[in-house]
VMD Tcl script that draws the C-alpha trace (Angstrom):
set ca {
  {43.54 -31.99 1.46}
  {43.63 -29.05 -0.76}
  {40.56 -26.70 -0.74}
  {40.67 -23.94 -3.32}
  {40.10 -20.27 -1.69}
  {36.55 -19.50 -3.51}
  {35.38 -23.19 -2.14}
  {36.19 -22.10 1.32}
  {34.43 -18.72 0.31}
  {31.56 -20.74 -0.32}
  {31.44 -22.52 2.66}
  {31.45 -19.70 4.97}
  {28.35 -18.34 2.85}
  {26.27 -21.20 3.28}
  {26.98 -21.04 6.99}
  {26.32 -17.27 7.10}
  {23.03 -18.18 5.23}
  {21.74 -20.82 7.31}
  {17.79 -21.08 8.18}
  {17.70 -17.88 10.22}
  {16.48 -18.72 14.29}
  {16.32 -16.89 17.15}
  {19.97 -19.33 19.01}
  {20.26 -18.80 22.76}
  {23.93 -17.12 23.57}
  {25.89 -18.52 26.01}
  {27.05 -16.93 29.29}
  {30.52 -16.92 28.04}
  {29.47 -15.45 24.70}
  {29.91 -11.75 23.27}
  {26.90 -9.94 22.99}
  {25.23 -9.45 19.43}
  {24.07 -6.09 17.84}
  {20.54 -7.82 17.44}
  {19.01 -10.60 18.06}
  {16.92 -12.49 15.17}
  {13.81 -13.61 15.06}
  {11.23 -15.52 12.96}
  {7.90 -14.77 13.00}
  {5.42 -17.23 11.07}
  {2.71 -15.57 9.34}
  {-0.43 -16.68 7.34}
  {-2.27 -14.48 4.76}
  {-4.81 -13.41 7.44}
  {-2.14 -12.63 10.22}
  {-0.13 -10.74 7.54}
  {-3.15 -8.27 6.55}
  {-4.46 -8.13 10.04}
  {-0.97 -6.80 10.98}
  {-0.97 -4.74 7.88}
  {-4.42 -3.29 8.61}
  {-3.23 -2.38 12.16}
  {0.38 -1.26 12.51}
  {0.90 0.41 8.28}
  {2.26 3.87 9.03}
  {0.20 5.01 5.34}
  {-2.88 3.64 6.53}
  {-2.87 5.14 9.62}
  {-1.77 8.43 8.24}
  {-4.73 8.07 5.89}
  {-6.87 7.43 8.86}
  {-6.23 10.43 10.28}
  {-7.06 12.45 6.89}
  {-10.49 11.10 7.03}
  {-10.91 12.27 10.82}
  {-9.44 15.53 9.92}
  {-11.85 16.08 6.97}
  {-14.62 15.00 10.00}
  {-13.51 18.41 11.44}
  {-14.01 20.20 8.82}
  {-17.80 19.21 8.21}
  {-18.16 20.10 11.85}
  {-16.18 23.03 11.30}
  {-18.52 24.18 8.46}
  {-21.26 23.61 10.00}
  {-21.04 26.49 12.80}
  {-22.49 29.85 12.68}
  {-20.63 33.19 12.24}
  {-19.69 34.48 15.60}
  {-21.47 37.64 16.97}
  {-19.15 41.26 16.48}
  {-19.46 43.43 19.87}
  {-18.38 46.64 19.52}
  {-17.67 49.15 22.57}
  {-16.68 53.16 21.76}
  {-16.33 54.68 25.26}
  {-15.09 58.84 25.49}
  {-11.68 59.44 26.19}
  {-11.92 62.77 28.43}
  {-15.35 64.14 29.42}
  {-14.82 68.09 29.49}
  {-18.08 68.74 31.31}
  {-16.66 67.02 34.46}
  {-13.22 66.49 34.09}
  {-12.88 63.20 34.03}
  {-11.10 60.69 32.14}
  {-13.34 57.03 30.44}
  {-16.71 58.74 32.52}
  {-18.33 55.67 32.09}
  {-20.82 57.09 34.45}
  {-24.44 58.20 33.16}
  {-23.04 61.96 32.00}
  {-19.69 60.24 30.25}
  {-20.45 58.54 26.37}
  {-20.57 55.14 25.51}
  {-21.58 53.63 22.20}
  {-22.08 49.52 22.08}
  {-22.91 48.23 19.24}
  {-23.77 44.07 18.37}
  {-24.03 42.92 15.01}
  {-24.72 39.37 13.66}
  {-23.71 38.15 9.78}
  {-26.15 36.19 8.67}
  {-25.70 33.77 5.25}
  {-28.28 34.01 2.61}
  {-29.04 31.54 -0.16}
  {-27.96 28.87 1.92}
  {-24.33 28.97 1.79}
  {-23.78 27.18 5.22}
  {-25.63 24.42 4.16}
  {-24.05 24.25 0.96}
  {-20.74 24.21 2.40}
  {-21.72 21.10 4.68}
  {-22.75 19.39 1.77}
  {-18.93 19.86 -0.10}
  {-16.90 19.45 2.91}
  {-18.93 16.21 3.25}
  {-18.32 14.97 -0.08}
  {-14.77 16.22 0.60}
  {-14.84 13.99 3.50}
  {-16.05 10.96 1.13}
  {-13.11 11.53 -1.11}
  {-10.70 11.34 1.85}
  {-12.18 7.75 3.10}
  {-12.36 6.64 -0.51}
  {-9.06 7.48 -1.00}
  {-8.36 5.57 2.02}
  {-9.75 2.38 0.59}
  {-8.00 2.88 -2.51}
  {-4.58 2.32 -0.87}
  {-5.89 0.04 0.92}
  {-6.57 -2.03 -1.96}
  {-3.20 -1.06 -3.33}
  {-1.29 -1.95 -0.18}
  {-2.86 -4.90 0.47}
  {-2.48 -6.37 -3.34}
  {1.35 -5.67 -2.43}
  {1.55 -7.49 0.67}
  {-0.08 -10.61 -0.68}
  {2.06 -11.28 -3.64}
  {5.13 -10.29 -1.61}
  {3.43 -13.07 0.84}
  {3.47 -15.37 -2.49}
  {6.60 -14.33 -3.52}
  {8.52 -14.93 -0.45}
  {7.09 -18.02 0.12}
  {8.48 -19.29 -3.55}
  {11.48 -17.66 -3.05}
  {12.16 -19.97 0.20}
  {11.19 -23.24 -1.42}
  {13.87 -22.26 -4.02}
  {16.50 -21.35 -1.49}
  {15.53 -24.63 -0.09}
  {16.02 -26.54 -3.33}
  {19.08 -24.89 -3.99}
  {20.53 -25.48 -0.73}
  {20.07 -29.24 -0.42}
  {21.56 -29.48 -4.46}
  {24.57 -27.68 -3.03}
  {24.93 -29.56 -0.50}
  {25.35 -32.66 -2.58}
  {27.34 -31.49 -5.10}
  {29.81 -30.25 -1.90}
  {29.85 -33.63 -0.85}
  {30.50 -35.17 -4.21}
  {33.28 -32.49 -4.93}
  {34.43 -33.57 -1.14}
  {34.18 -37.56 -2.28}
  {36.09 -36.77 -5.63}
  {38.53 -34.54 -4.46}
  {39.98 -37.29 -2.49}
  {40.25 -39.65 -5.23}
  {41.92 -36.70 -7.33}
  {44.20 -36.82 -4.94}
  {45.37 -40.42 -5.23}
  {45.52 -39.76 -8.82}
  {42.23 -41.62 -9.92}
  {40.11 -39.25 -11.54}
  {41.73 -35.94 -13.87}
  {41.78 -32.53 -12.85}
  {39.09 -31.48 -15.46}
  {36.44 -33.70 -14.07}
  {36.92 -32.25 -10.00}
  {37.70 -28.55 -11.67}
  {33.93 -28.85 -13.31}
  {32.23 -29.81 -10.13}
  {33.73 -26.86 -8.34}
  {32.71 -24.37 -11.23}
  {28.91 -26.03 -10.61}
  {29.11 -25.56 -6.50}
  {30.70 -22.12 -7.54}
  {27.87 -21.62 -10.12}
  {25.40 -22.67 -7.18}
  {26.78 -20.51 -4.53}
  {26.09 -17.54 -6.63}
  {22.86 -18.45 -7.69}
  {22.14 -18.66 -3.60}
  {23.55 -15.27 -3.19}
  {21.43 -13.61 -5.86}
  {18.06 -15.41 -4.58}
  {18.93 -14.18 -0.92}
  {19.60 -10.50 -1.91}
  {15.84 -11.09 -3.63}
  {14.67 -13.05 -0.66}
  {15.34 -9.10 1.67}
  {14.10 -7.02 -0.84}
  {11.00 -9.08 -0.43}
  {11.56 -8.72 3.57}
  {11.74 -5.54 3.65}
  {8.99 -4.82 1.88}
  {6.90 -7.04 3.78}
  {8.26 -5.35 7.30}
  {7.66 -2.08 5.75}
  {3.97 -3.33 5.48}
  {3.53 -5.05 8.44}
  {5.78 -2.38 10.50}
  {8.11 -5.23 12.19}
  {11.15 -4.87 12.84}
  {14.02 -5.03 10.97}
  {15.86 -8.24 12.82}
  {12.38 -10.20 12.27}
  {12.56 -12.69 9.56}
  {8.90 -13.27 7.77}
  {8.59 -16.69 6.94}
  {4.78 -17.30 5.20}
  {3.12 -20.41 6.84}
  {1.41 -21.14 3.70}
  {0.18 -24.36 2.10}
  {1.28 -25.77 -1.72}
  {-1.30 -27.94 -1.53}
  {-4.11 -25.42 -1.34}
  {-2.47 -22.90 -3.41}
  {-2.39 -25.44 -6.29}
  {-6.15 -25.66 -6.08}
  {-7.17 -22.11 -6.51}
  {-8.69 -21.67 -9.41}
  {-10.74 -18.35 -11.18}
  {-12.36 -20.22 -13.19}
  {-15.76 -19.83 -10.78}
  {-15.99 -15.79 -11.45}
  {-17.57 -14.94 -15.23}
  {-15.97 -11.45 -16.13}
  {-19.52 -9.75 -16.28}
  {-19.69 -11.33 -12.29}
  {-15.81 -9.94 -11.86}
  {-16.98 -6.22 -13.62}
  {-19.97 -5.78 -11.20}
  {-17.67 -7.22 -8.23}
  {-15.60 -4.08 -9.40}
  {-18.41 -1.13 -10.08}
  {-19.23 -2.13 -6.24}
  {-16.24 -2.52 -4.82}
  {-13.12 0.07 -6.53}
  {-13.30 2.72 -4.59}
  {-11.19 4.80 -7.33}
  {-14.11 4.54 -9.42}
  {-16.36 5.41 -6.72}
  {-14.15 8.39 -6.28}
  {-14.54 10.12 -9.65}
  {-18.32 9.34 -9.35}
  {-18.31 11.47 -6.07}
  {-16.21 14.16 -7.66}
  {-19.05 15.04 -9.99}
  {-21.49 15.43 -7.09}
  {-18.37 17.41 -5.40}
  {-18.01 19.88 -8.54}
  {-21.94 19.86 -8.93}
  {-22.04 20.93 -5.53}
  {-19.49 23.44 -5.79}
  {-21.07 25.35 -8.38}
  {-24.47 25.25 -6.44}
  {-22.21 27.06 -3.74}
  {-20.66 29.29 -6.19}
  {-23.90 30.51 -7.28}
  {-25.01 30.95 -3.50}
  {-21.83 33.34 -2.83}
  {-23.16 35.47 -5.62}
  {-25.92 36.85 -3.42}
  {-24.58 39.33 -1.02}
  {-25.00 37.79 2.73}
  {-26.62 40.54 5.33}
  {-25.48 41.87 8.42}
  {-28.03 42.65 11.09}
  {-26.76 45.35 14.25}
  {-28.17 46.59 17.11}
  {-27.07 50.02 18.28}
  {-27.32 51.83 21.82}
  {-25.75 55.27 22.06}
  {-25.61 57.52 25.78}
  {-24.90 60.92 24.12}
  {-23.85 61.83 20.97}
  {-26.84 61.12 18.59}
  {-30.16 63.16 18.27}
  {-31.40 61.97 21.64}
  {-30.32 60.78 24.59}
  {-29.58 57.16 25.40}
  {-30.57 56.28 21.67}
  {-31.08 52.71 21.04}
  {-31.70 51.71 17.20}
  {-31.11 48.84 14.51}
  {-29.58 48.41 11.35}
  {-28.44 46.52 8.46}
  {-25.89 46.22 6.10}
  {-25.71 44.48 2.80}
  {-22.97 44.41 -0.47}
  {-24.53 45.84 -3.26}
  {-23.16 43.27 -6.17}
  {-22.78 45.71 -9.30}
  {-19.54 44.63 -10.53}
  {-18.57 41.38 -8.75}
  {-21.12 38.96 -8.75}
  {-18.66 36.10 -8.21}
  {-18.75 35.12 -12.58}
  {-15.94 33.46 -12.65}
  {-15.91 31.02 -10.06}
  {-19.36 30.02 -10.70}
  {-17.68 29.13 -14.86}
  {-14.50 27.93 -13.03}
  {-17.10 25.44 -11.15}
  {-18.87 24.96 -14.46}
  {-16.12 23.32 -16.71}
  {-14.85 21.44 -13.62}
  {-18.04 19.65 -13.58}
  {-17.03 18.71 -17.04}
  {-13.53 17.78 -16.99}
  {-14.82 15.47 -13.59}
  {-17.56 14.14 -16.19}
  {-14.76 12.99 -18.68}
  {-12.51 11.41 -15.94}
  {-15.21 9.23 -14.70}
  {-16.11 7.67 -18.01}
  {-12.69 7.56 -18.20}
  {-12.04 5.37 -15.19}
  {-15.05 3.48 -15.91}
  {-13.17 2.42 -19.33}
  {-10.11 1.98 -17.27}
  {-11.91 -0.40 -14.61}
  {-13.71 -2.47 -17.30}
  {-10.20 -2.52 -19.25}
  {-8.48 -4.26 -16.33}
  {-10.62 -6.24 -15.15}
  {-10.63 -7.93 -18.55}
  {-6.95 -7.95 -18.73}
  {-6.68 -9.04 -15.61}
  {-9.29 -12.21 -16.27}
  {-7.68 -13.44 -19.42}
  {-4.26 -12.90 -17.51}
  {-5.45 -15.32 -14.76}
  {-7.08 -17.89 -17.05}
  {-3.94 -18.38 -19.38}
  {-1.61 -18.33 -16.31}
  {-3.82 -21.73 -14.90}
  {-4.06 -23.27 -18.33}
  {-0.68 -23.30 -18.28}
  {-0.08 -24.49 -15.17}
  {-2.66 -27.24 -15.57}
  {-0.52 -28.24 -18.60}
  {2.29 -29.33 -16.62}
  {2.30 -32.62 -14.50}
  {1.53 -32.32 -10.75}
  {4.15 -35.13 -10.15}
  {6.88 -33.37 -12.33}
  {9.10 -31.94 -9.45}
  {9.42 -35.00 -7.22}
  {10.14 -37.29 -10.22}
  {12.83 -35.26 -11.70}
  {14.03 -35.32 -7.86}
  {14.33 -39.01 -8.13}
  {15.55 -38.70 -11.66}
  {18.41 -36.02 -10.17}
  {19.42 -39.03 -7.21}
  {20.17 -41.46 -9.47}
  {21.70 -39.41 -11.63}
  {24.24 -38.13 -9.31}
  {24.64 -41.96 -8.04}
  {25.38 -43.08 -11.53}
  {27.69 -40.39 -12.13}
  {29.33 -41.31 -8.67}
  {29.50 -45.41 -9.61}
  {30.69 -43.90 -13.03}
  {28.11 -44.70 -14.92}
  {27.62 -41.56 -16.69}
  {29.88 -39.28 -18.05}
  {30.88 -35.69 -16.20}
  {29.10 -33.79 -19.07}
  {26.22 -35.74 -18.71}
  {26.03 -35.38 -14.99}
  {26.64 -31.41 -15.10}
  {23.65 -31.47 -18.22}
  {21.24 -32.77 -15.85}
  {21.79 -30.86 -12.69}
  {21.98 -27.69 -15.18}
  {18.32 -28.23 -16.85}
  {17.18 -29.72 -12.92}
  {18.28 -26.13 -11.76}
  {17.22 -24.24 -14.77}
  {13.80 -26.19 -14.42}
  {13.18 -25.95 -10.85}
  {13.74 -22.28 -10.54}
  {11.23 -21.88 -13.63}
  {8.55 -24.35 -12.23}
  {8.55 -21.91 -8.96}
  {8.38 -18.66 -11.25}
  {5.34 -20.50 -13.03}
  {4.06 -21.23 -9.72}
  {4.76 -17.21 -8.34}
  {2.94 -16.13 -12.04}
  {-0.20 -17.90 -11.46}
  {-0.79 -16.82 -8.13}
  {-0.05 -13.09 -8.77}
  {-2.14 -13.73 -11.78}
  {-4.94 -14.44 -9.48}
  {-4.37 -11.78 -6.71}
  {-4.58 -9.19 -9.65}
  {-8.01 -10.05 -9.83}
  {-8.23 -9.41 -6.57}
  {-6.77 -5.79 -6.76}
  {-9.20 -5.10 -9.82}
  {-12.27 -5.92 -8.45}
  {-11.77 -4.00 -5.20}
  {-12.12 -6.63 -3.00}
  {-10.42 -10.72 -2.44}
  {-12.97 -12.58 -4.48}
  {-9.89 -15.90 -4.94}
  {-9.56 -16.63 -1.59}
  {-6.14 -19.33 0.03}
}
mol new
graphics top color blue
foreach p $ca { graphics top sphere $p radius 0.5 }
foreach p [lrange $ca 0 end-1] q [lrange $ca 1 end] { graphics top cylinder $p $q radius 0.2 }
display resetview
């Protein structure tokens, strides 16, 4: 029997792009560059993985201890200055460093000490520093997470449509196997076995393009979960509850609040005004001149011997009394002002967006009927048994399994839609409120 070169092409595809599992070699066997694995995940395994092993996160994590440091760090006192002048050559005695009770020494100890409260007012910036650092944390958090879970969606759509595809190519190779046969004993024209191939081609390619999606998707999702590369994610989901969930239980004044509690971005800018406001308070503290307290004890060379005394020292602030940071500090409480009631605008902006998003996505998908895919299944089967018993013409035939493709693959978009629909309400309130 004659097999054209692209059908063979397509053959070796779908073998190369069979369910991927871990197969146990042989003794005899050559051994593999890797070995692949699957590794079955649900929603909670995926973001406790996530929450664990993502290289950002953890990076993140160790910003926030970091910026722990630095409270402690601002926190400590000024270290004491010891000063010791000790005589070269005593010419009394002869002697070289007479450290001895007829050779000079001068010690001297001094002590800065902060005024206005600076030190204090340093704690309390590096502290609202450190707040930034963990709310920035939770921020990509949120991000991050919103990612994983609709690649988790996605994925899990883009399987069920290899799947579909895979069992309609597997007919059509049969049919074109069944057909080519009778070509060959001159009962059916060239045309007819020529269009099937150019549908099993058309179908080959479609798998192709769906796979390259299907490891884009992958790697993303290892890149978030930090697995390794030979590990194939496969999302242990369930259709059945994912065509429940509904966000029709949340009003959008119950979604906004969810959000003022819960977005850490906003949260953010509302903690950079009490960061600015305290940097200005800090700004005005460094304009008073801190003081330097000494104690002095000197063996020979002042008025009398073995002199002890004590002293101060303090700036005198004539010209620089530190104006323009404390304006810099000023208009940056400002500009922070703005970009909070501008992120307030943006929060209550998405959220509402993301609500009416949601709701027409499940009106829509409510519209269609829940038994749609298995009876245009049926419908497909005895369409491709007519067409076999020649009951239907090849155009016919080739117009079906075109709209069954054409409808499938949007029915699982619809389905991906909805449910990213929904986990965008999850990434604008903060937190998962829709739950699967």
């Amino acid at each position: 029997m004659r097999v054209p070169i692209y059908i063979s092409a397509l053959g070796l595809l779908s073998l190369l792009h069979q369910p991927l599992q871990a197969q146990p070699a042989s003794p005899s066997s050559a051994p593999t560059i890797a070995t692949i694995d699957s590794l079955r995940l649900t929603l909670t395994q995926a973001e406790q993985l996530f929450q664990e092993r993502n290289l950002p996160l953890l990076a993140q994590k160790s910003a926030i201890e970091a910026s722990r440091a630095a409270i402690l760090q601002a926190r400590l006192f000024e270290n004491p200055v010891l000063t010791v002048d000790q005589g070269v050559y005593n010419p009394e005695n002869r002697r070289y460093f007479d450290v001895s009770r007829n050779g000079q020494t001068l010690l001297q100890l001094e002590q800065l000490v902060y005024l206005a409260g600076k030190r204090n007012k340093r704690v309390q910036v590096e502290s609202l520093e450190s707040q930034l650092t963990e709310q920035d944390y939770f921020d990509l958090l949120r991000t991050l997470r919103f990612t994983l879970r609709t690649n988790m969606v996605e994925l899990f759509y883009q399987q069920q449509a290899l799947r579909v595809l895979r069992e309609r190519t597997q007919t059509v190779q049969q049919l074109v196997t069944a057909l080519d046969e009778q070509y060959q004993k001159g009962n059916i024209p060239l045309k007819e076995i020529t269009r099937l191939k150019a549908l099993l081609f058309q179908l080959g390619n479609q798998q192709l393009t769906l796979l390259h999606e299907i490891e884009v998707t992958q790697t993303e999702l290892r890149l978030l979960t930090r697995t390794p590369a030979t590990t194939v994610l496969v999302p242990a989901l369930e259709e059945a509850t994912l065509n429940t969930v509904t966000p029709f239980q949340l009003t959008f004044s119950q979604l906004l609040e969810t959000a003022h509690e819960n977005r850490f971005d906003l949260k953010a800018a509302q903690t950079m005004v009490q960061l600015q406001d305290a940097n200005l308070n800090l700004q005005k503290a460094l304009a008073v001149p801190d003081i330097t307290i000494s104690a002095n004890y000197d063996r020979l060379s002042n008025y009398i011997r073995d002199y002890v005394g004590v002293g101060f020292s303090i700036p005198l602030p004539l010209w620089n009394r530190n104006q323009g940071n404390i304006n810099v500090a000023r208009h940056q409480i400002t500009q922070s002002q703005h970009l909070l009631e501008q992120q307030q605008l943006t929060v209550e902006t998405e959220v509402m967006q993301a609500f009416k998003k949601a709701q027409e996505a499940q009106q829509f998908y409510n519209s269609f009927d829940p038994n749609f895919r298995q009876d245009f299944d049926r419908l497909l089967d005895g369409v491709t048994s007519n067409f076999m018993r020649r009951n239907i013409s090849l155009i016919e035939f080739l117009d079906y399994y075109e709209t069954y493709t054409d409808s499938m693959t949007q029915l699982l978009e619809l389905s991906t839609n909805r449910l990213r629909a929904l986990e965008e309400i999850n990434f604008v309130v903060g937190k998962p409120v829709i739950t699967y």
